[in-house]
KEVEXNU-447036 format. One record per residue (C-alpha): residue number from 1; chain; x, y, z; residue in three letters. Coordinates in steps of 0.001 Angstrom, whole numbers. Each point is the difference from the previous one (the first is absolute). Last residue first. Layout:
NUM_A_X_Y_Z_Ala;
...
END
This chain:
81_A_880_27554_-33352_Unk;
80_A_-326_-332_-3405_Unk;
79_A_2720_-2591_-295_Unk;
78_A_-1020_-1817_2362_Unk;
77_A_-3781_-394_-1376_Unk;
76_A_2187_-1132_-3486_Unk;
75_A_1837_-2581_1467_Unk;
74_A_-2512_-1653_2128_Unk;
73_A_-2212_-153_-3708_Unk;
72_A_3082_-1631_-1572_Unk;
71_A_311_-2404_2682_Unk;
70_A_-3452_-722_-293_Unk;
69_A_187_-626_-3679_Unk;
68_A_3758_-2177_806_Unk;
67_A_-1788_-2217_1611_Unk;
66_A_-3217_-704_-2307_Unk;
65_A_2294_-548_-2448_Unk;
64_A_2575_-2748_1844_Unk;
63_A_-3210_-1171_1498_Unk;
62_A_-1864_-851_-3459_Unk;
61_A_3653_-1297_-1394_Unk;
60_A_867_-2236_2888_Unk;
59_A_-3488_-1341_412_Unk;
58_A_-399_-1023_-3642_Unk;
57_A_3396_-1449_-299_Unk;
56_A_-893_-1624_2665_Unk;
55_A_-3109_-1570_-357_Unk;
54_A_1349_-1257_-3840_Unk;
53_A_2657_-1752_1927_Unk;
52_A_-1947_-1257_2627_Unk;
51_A_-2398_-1174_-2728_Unk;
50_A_3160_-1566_-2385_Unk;
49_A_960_-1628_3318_Unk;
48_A_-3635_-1782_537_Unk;
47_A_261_-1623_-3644_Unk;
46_A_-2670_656_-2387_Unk;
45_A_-1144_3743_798_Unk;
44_A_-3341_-594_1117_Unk;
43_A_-334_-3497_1115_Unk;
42_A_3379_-568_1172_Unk;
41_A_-586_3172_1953_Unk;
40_A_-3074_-1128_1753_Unk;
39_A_2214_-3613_470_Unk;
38_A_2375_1861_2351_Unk;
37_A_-2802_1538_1734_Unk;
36_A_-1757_-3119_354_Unk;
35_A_3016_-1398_1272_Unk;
34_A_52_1973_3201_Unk;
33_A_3061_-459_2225_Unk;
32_A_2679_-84_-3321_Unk;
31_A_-2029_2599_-1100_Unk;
30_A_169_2327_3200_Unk;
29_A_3819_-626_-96_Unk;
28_A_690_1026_-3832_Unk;
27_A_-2898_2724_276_Unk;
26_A_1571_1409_2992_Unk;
25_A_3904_-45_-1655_Unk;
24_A_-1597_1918_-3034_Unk;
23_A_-1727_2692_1785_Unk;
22_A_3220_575_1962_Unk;
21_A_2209_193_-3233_Unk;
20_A_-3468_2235_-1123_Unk;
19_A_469_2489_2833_Unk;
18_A_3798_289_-374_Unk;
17_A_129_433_-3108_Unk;
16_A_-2538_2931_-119_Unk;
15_A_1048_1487_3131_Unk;
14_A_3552_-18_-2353_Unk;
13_A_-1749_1085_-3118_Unk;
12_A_-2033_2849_2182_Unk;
11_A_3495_1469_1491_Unk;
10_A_1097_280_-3987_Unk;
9_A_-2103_3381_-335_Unk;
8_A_-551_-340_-4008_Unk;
7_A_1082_3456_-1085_Unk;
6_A_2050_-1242_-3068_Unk;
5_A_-2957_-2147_-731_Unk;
4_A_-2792_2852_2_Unk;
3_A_2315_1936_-2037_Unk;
2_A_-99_-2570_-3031_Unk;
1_A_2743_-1805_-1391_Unk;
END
């Protein structure tokens, strides 16, 4: 396993989670009010759940990075303090 995964700061995969759970509740309601949306997604990805799905995987890892980057970086300025 590499070092950058045994020093993955595990506070960004729970903002993560709990950003794209919330992601994924507002695009369940906002396409259920807009079907355009809903049928956007059929378009693209074939069914609208396999969209959410891909949207959030997406989201989840993206944030879950970019997260734990800035905690790294808020880490390190500490430190040298």
């Amino acid at each position: 396993m590499s070092n950058y995964l045994k020093t993955f700061n595990l506070n960004s995969l729970y903002i993560s989670a709990m950003v794209t759970w919330v992601l994924i509740a507002f695009m369940t309601i906002f396409g259920e009010l807009n079907s355009g949306f809903n049928t956007a997604l059929k378009t693209t990805f074939g069914h609208h759940w396999v969209g959410k799905g891909v949207i959030a995987v997406i989201v989840f890892f993206v944030l879950a990075i970019v997260l734990d980057l800035i905690m790294r970086k808020k880490k390190v300025e500490e430190v040298q303090r």
